[in-house]
N, C-alpha and C positions, 0 to 999 in steps of 0.2 A: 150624263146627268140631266141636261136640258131645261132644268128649273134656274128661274134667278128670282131673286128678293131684291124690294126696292129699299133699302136702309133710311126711317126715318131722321127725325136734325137729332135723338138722342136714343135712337134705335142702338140692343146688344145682344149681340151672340153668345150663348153660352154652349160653350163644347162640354161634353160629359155629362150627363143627365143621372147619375146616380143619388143619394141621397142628398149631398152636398148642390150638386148641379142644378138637381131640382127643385128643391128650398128655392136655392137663388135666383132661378126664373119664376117660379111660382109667385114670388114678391115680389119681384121685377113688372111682374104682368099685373099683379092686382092693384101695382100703385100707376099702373096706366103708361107703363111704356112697353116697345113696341118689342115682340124677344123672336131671335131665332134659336131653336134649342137642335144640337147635333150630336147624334150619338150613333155610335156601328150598331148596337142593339136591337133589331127588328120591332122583338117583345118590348121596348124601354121606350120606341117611338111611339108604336099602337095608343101603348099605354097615357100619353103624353099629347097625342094628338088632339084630343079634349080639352084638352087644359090651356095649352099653349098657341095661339093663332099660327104659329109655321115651325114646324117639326120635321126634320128630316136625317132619314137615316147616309151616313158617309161616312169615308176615311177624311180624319183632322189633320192626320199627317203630312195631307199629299197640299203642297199648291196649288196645282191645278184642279182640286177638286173644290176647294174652296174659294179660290178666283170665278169657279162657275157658278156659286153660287154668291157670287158680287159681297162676297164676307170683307174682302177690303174698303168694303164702300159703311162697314158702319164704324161708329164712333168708339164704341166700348165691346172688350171682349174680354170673356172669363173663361180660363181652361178649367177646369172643374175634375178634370182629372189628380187621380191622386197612387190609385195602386200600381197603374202601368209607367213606370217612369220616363220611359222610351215614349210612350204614346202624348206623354204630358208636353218632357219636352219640343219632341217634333212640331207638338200644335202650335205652343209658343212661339218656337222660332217659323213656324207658317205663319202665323199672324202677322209676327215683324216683317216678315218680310215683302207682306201684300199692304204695309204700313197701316195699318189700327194702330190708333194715336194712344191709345189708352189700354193697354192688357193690366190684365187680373188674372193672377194662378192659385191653385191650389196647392201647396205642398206639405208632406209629411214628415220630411227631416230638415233641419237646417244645413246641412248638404244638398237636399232636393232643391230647396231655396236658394241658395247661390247659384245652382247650373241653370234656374228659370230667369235668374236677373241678370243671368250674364248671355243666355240666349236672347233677351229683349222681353221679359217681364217689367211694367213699371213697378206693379204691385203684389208682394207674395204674402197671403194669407195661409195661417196657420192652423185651422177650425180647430183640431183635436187639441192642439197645446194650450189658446185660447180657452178654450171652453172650460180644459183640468184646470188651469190655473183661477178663473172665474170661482168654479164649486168649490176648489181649496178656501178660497177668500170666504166665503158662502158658511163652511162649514166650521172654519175654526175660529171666527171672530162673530161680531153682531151685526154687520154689515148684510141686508135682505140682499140688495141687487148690487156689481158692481162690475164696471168695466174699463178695464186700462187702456189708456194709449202707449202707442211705442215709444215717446218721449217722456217715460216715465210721470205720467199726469193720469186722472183716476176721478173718474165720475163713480160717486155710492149713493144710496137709498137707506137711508138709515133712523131711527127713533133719534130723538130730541134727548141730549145729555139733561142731566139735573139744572148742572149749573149753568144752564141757558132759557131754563123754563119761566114764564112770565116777563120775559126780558124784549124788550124790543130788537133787532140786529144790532144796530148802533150800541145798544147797550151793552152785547156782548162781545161786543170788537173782536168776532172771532177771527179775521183776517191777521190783527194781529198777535191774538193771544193761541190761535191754533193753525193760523198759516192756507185755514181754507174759505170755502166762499159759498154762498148758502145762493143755492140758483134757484130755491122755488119750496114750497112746503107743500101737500098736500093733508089734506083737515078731515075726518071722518063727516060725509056728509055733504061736502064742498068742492069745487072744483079746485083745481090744480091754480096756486097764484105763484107771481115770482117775487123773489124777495128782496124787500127796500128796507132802508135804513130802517122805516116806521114798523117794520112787519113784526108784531106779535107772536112768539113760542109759547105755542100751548102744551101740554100735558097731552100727550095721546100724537103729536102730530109726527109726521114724516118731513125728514129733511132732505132733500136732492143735495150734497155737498161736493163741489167741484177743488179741485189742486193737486199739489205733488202725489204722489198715491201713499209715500210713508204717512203724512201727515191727515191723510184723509183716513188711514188705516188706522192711525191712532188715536184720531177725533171719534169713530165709530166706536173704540175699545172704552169709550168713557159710559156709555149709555148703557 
């Protein structure tokens, strides 16, 4: 191989450069951290060498091919793998085993997800079940933008009900008459504020509401 990379203090590897993989380094790079992106693809690296500051084409499987290229020495790694399951998990358990403190997987069944966390994934993301479940939300409620966490908790984007219009926060005690929590409005015309006791609903505004996801699900169903 003969190449080594010097792994910055929040430098990450991202194996698998496919749609998903790429996304993720592509963001990764533009908010100014330092990425190595690994894929067997020849055409997938060419394609990537532009984009990415260190791109390189390898097997993710092997230890020692990624011991050469000092992949143990950074901080954060995402298998981005997702159709080869063999390929996925080998990489995983590569990782763990050259100790990256921090793995990230991709998987596509909840079975694929058990064998990456019991290989030595910290973290198993789900892209494609996230994302249906997201457009479900999207399409059968009023809810614009909304996204769950795994502890049943649920950040939404949503219009101002009726019965909160003209009302200050305080006045609508929505904490405790709907169980959520208003993290910020945005105002046609106006920047993004967050939201205090004093903060006035207007007619036309957006509400950021944060809490359990049923209650956030059903504070959106009023509007």
């Amino acid at each position: 191989m003969g190449r080594k990379f010097t792994a910055e203090a929040d430098s990450v590897v991202v194996i698998g450069l496919g749609r998903f993989g790429r996304a993720v380094a592509e963001s990764l790079a533009q908010t100014g951290h330092e990425v190595l992106g690994i894929d067997e693809s020849p055409q997938i690296v060419q394609e990537m060498s532009g984009i990415l500051t260190h791109v390189v084409q390898a097997n993710s499987t092997s230890v020692e091919v990624l011991r050469q290229l000092n992949v143990g020495d950074f901080k954060h790694g995402v298998v981005a793998i997702g159709s080869d399951l063999e390929s996925s998990v080998l990489s995983v358990l590569a990782l763990s085993e050259l100790g990256v403190p921090d793995i990230w997987a991709k998987a596509v069944t909840e079975r694929h997800g058990k064998i990456l966390r019991r290989t030595g994934a910290h973290h198993v993301v789900y892209p494609e079940k996230t994302m249906g479940e997201r457009v479900a939300h999207l399409v059968t409620s009023k809810i614009i933008d909304f996204i769950e966490f795994d502890d049943d908790f649920a950040i939404a984007k949503t219009r101002a009900p009726a019965d909160v219009l003209n009302k200050t926060l305080a006045e609508s005690a929505l904490r405790r008459v709907y169980n959520v929590t208003i993290v910020g409005i945005k105002r046609v015309g106006e920047d993004f504020t967050y939201g205090q006791p004093d903060t006035m609903v207007r007619p036309g505004d957006l509400l950021i509401v944060a809490g359990p996801t049923r209650d956030v699900e059903a504070f959106a169903g009023k509007t």
